[in-house]
GUZA-144526 format. One record per residue (C-alpha): residue in one letter; x, y, z. Coordinates in steps of 0.02 Angstrom, whole numbers, plus 50000, padded with zeros to 5 digits. Layout:
// GUZA-144526
AXYZ/...
***
This chain:
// GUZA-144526
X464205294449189/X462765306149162/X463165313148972/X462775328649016/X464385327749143/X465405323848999/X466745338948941/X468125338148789/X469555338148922/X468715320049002/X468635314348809/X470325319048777/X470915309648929/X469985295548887/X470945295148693/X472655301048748/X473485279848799/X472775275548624/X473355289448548/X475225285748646/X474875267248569/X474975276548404/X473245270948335/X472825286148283/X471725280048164/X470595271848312/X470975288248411/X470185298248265/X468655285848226/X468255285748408/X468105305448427/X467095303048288/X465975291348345/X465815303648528/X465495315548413/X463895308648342/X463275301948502/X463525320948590/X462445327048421/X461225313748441/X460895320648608/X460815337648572/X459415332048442/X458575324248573/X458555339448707/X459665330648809/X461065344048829/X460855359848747/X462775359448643/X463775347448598/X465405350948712/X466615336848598/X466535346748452/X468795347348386/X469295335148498/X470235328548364/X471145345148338/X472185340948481/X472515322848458/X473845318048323/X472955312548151/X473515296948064/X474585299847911/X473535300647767/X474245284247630/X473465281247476/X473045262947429/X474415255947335/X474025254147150/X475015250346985/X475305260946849/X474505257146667/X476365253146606/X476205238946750/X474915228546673/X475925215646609/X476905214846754/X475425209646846/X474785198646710/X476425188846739/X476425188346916/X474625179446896/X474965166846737/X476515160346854/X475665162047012/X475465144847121/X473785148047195/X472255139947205/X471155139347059/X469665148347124/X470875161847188/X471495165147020/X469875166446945/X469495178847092/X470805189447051/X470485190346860/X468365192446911/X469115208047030/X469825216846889/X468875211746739/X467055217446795/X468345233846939/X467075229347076/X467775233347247/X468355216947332/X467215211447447/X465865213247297/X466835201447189/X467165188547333/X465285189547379/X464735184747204/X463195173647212/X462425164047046/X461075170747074/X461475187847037/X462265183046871/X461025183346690/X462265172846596/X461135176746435/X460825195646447/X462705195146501/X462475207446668/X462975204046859/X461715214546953/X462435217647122/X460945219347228/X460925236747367/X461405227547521/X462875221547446/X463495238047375/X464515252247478/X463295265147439/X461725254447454/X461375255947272/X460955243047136/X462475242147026/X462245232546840/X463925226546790/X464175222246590/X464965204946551/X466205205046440/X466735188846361/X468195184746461/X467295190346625/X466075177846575/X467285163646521/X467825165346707/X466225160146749/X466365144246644/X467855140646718/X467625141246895/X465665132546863/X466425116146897/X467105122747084/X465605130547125/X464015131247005/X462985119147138/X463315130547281/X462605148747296/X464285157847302/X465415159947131/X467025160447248/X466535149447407/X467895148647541/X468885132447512/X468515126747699/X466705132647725/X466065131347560/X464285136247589/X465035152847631/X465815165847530/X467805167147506/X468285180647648/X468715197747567/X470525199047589/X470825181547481/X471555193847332/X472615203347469/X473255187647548/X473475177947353/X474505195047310/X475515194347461/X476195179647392/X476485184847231/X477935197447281/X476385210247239/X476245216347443/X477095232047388/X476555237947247/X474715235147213/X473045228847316/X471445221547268/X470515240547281/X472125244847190/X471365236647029/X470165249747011/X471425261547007/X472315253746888/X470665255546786/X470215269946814/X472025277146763/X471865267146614/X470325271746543/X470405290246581/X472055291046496/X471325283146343/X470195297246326/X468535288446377/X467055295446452/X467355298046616/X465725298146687/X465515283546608/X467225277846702/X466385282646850/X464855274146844/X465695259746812/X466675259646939/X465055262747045/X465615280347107/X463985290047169/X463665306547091/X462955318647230/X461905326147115/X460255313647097/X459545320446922/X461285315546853/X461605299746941/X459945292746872/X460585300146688/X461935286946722/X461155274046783/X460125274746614/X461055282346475/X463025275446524/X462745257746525/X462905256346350/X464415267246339/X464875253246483/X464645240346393/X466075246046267/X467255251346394/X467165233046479/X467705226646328/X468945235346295/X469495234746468/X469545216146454/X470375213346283/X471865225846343/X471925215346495/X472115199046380/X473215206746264/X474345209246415/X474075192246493/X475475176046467/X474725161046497/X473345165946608/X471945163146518/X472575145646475/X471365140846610/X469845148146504/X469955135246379/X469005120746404/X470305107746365/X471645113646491/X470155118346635/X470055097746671/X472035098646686/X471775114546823/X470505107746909/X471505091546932/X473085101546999/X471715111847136/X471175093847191/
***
């Protein structure tokens, strides 16, 4: 169909049996998507307006939910739920890598070796691997780098930290936290992005910088003269907050980090096998 044939009332007629579906979600992401193609081609001198523009306004929007996410007060809930957990071993370190470094979830289950300096203690997550595109340097704390020296064992000859138990030379798949929680009784109440909500709630209501909060949480700031102030100037102030991120998730944890000790690590490994 010749695009410049194409009118808002064949649009809507093309979104209105997904829309009675109720994927309004899809419904809204696909008048998106026309919309940008329609603008593309005005760009181009192709059609001289875009004719799509509020197409959506017509089409039922998807209720707006906010990712589920524990409270600060929940912390030891959740510590619990992991200690007595019966999950794989590299799953549990997965979990405990999500919300010790608060990396989004498909950057802690795409953790390579590679990216790790176990010396200057820092994961550097390279651009391609980050939503925004962006180099982010996370701090090690001490427990976030005892998980590495647990898991070592499962995975320090292959390239990934958390390899997918069935295709090893690839990465766990993203949702492995999701799914582990799931099981937990956790389905309701929190989600692997919900960790850095739980962080972020945490830290900001213990009065710390937060900028610094932010940057290590790898929020972009808009502005570029500031976001390159953070990237320089906050990582030490990130340093800190790890750590004390860290110790008040240990001080909340029973019998999780009984796997971080070297003596009871053979005993975990031999219950994964």
């Amino acid at each position: 169909m010749p695009i410049k044939e194409i009118t808002a009332p064949i649009a809507i007629q093309i979104l209105r049996p997904v829309e009675a579906q109720g994927k309004l979600e899809m419904v809204k992401r696909c008048g998106q998507l026309m919309n940008e193609v329609m603008n593309y081609a005005v760009n181009s001198g192709l059609i001289d307006f875009n004719p799509l523009v509020g197409i959506n306004k017509v089409i039922r929007k998807p209720k707006v939910t906010h990712l589920r996410a524990m409270e600060p007060d929940d912390i030891k809930e959740l510590m619990q739920a992991i200690a007595s957990a019966n999950i794989y071993f590299g799953t549990r370190c997965l979990i405990e890598w999500q919300l010790h470094t608060m990396v989004r979830p498909a950057e802690a289950a795409g953790t390579k070796w590679c990216e790790i300096d176990i010396e200057k203690a820092v994961w550097v997550i390279p651009p391609e691997r980050m939503k925004m595109n962006r180099e982010h340097k996370v701090p090690l704390t001490k427990q976030a780098l005892a998980i590495l020296e647990a898991v070592r064992p499962l995975s320090g000859h292959l390239e990934h930290v958390f390899p997918s138990r069935y295709k090893y030379r690839q990465a766990t798949d993203s949702e492995t936290i999701n799914k582990a929680l799931g099981r937990m009784g956790l389905r309701n109440k929190t989600t692997a992005h919900g960790f850095r909500s739980l962080a972020s709630t945490t830290l900001n209501e213990k009065g710390f910088h937060p900028e610094a909060v932010d940057a290590a949480l790898a929020h972009v700031e808009p502005n570029k003269i500031r976001a390159a102030y953070k990237r320089t100037t906050y990582f030490k102030k990130r340093k800190k907050i790890m750590q004390w991120w860290s110790d008040h998730i240990s001080k909340h944890a029973i019998g999780s980090y009984q796997f971080f000790d070297r003596k009871s690590l053979s005993e975990a490994l031999i219950q994964t096998k």
